[in-house]
N, C-alpha and C positions, 0 to 999 in steps of 0.2 A: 188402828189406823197406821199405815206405814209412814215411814220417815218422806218427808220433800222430796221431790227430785233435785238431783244440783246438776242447775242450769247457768253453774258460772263458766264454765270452759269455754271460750271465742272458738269460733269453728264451727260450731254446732251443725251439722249435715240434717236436714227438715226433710224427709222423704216421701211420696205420696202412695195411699192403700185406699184402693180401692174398693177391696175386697178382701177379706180375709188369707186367702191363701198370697198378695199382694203384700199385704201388713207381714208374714210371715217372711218373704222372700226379701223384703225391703231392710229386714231387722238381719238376716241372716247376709244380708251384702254389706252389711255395715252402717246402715242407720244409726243414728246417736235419736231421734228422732221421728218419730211417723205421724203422720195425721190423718184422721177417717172421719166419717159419719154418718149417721143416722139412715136408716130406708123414710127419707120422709122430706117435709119441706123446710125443716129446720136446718140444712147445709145447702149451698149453692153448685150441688154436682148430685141431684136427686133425680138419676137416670134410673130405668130399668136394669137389672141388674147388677147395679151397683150398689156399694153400701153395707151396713151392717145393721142385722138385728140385734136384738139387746144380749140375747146368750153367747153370739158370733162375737162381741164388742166385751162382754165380761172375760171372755176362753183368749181371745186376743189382747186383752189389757194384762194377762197373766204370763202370756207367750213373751209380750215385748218386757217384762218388768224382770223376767228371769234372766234374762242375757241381757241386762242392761241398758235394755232401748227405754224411752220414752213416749206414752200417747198424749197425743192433741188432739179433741174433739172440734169438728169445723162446728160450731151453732152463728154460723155466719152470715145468715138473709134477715128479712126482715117482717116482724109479726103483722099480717092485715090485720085491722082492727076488728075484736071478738074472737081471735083466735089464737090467744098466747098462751093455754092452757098446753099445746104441743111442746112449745119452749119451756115452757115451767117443768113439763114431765122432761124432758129432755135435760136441762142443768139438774135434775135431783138425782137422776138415773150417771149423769155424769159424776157428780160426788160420792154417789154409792161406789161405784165402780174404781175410783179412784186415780182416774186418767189425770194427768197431771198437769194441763192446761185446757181451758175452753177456749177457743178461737172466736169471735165475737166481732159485731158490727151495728148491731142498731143498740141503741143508748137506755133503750127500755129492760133489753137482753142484760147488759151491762149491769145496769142498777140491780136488777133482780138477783143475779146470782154474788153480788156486790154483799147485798143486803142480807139474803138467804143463808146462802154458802161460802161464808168470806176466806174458810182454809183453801178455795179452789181457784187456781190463780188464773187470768185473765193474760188474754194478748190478743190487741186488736187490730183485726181482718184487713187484710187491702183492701175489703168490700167496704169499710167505711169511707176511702178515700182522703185519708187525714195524711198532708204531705208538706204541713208547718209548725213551724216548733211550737207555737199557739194553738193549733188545733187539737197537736199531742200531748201536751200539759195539759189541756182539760180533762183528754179522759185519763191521765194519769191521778190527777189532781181528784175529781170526782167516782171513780169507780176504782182505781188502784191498778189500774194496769202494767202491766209489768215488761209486753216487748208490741210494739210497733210491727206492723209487716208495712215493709214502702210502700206505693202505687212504682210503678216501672215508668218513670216522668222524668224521674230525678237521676243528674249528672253522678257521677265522683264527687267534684266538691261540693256541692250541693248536699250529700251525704253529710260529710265529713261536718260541715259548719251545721248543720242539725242536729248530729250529735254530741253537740258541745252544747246544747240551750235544751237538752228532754233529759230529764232522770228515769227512762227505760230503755233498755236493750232494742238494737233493731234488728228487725228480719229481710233481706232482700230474697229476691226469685233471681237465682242463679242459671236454670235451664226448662225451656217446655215454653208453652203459648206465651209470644210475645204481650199481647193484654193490654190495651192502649185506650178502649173503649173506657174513659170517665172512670177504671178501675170499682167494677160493681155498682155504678150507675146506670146503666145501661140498657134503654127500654126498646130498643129494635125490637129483640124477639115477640115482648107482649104487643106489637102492632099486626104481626100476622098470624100469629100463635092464639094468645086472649091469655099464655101461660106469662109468668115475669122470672127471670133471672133472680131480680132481687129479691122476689116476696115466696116464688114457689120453686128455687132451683134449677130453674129449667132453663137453659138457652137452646132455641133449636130443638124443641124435644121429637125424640124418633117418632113416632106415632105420628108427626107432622112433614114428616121428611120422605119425599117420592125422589125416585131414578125418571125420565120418560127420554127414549130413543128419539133422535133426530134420524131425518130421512137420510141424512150423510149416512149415516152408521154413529156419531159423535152422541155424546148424553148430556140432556139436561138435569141436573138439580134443581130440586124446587120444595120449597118449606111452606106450608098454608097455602098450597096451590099457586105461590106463585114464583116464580125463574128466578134463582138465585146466580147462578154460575152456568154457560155452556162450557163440554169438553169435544175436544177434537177427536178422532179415533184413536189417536196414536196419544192423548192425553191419561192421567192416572186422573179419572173424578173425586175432587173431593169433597168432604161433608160439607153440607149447605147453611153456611153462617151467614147473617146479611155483614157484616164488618166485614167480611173478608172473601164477597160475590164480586164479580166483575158487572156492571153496567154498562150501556151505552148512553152517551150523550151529544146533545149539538156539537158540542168541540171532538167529541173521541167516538161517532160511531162505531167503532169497531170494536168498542168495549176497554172500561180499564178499572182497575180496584179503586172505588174512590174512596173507603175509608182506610182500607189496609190492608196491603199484599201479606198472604200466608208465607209464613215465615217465622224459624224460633227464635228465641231467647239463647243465646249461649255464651257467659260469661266466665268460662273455665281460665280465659288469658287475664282475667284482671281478678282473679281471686286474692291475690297479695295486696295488690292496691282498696280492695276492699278490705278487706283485713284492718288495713292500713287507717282507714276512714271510718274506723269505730264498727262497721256491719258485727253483728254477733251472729248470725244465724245466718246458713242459706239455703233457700227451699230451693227443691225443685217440684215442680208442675207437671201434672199427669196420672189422676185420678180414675181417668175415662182408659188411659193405658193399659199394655197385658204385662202382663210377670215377666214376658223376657226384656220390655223396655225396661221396667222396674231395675228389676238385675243388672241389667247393662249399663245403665244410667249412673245409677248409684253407688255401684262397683267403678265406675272410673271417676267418680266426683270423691267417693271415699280414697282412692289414692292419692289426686288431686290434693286435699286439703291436707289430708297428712302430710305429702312432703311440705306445701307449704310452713305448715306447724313445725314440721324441721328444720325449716330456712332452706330448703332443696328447691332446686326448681320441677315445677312438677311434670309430668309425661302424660301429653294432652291425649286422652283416646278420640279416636275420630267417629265420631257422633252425629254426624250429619244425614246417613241414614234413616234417623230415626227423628228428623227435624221434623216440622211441619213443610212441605212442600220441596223439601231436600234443601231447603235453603236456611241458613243460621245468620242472627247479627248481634251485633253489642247495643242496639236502641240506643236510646237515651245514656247510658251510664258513662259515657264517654265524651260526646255531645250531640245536643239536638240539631235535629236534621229535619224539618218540617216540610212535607210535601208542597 
């Protein structure tokens, strides 16, 4: 058995892999951290393609350990009833392997590898949606968990006054999909799909996802056969999520995003003040990404937090590019802003 990882150093850069050669690129840009998972429906990004098999995830757990990085297994949905025999296999195959945190969300997941595997330390998933210091004391209290991931709801001080009342580490989402949706509550997909975010990974799964031409020239998106989003010709179409389709309505015939305009996360200007606010970790978001957003991403968040760790101020790379809809904001962390 190897030695713990030490997960004391504030800063901690949370990087996402998607895929193996991703997990490589992500450690080799300076990752202090990566997280993956499984080909299955035990993590909440069980797309084709993506993922790791169990030999992919053993050759990868030995890649990030030699240069000093850190894996996190996502085991982050939630078991349908009769079928947590995939989760069991999955936390056992995780302590074999020796990844050094399970990312976790349903309470049964929790207990299990709680009970099972108590040397495999636990941190729980924004998919649980736990965003007060009572909710975080419980499962710290009953299963031993050891870091928080926020839901993206919560201010600065809002932060800060939370973590003065939880005895674990927190993790925020620093950059990638703004994420507003109930944070892995989230049942749109399974009303046109039949698949669930929560229970089977899947938001929007591809197999459900059509292009169809309008007689303009313009395209429509459409998921379960039905219109998510029109684009105009001179429009870049994007993936067909119901959160983040345009409608029309009696007040707004003409269409308008009524849950939430596509748009990222980019909290590269308030890294300090988070810092400041107790945050220990910050992930960035993009699983479903390629190797050069990986790289790109994480190579300028890894100089980012270093200077900050210096007391420097840091040299913001421009990252907008690579936004959702070329558009970047600070959400919530600064304050609410409710449509």
């Amino acid at each position: 058995m190897n030695a713990p990882a030490d997960f004391s150093q504030a800063g901690e850069l949370v990087c996402p892999a998607g895929t193996p050669a991703a997990l490589r690129t992500a450690v080799d840009a300076g990752a202090d951290t990566v997280y993956c998972g499984f080909q299955d429906a035990t993590n909440a990004r069980n797309f084709p393609g993506l993922n790791f098999t169990l030999p992919e995830l053993e050759a990868s757990v030995a890649y990030a350990h030699a240069r000093g990085a850190k894996v996190l297994l996502a085991l982050n949905t939630y078991p349908p009833a009769g079928k947590f025999d995939l989760w069991r296999a999955a936390a056992a195959n995780a302590a074999r392997l020796q990844v050094d945190a399970c990312i976790v969300a349903d309470m049964g997941v929790a207990r299990h590898i709680a009970t099972e595997h108590p040397g495999l330390r636990l941190h729980l998933s924004v998919q649980a949606a736990a965003s007060s210091p009572e909710a975080i004391r419980y499962y710290c209290q009953h299963f031993g968990v050891k870091r928080v991931v926020l839901p993206r709801i919560l201010t600065i001080p809002e932060i800060r006054a939370i973590k003065q009342e939880i005895p674990c580490e927190i993790e925020t989402f620093i950059f990638g999909n703004h994420g507003l949706m109930v944070e892995g509550r989230c049942s749109l997909t399974s009303w046109l799909t039949g698949e669930s975010t929560n229970m089977d990974g899947v938001c929007s799964p591809a197999g459900k996802v059509t292009y169809e031409e309008d007689a303009n020239g313009g395209l429509r998106s459409c998921l379960g056969g039905f219109t998510i989003d029109r684009f105009a010709p001179d429009e870049t179409a994007g993936y067909p999520t119901i959160c983040k389709g345009r409608y029309a309505a009696p007040h707004r015939p003409e269409g308008y995003y009524a849950f939430e305009e596509p748009v990222s996360l980019n909290l590269a200007r308030l890294l300090p003040d988070l810092m400041g606010a107790g945050v220990h970790a910050f992930k960035i978001e993009g699983r479903q990404r390629s190797k050069s957003y990986v790289r790109k991403v994480v190579g300028a968040f890894r100089a980012a937090v270093d200077a900050v760790r210096a007391g420097a101020t840091p040299d913001l790379a421009d990252l907008v590019a690579l936004t959702e809809g070329q558009k970047e904001t600070q959400g919530a962390f600064q304050t609410k802003k409710w449509r």
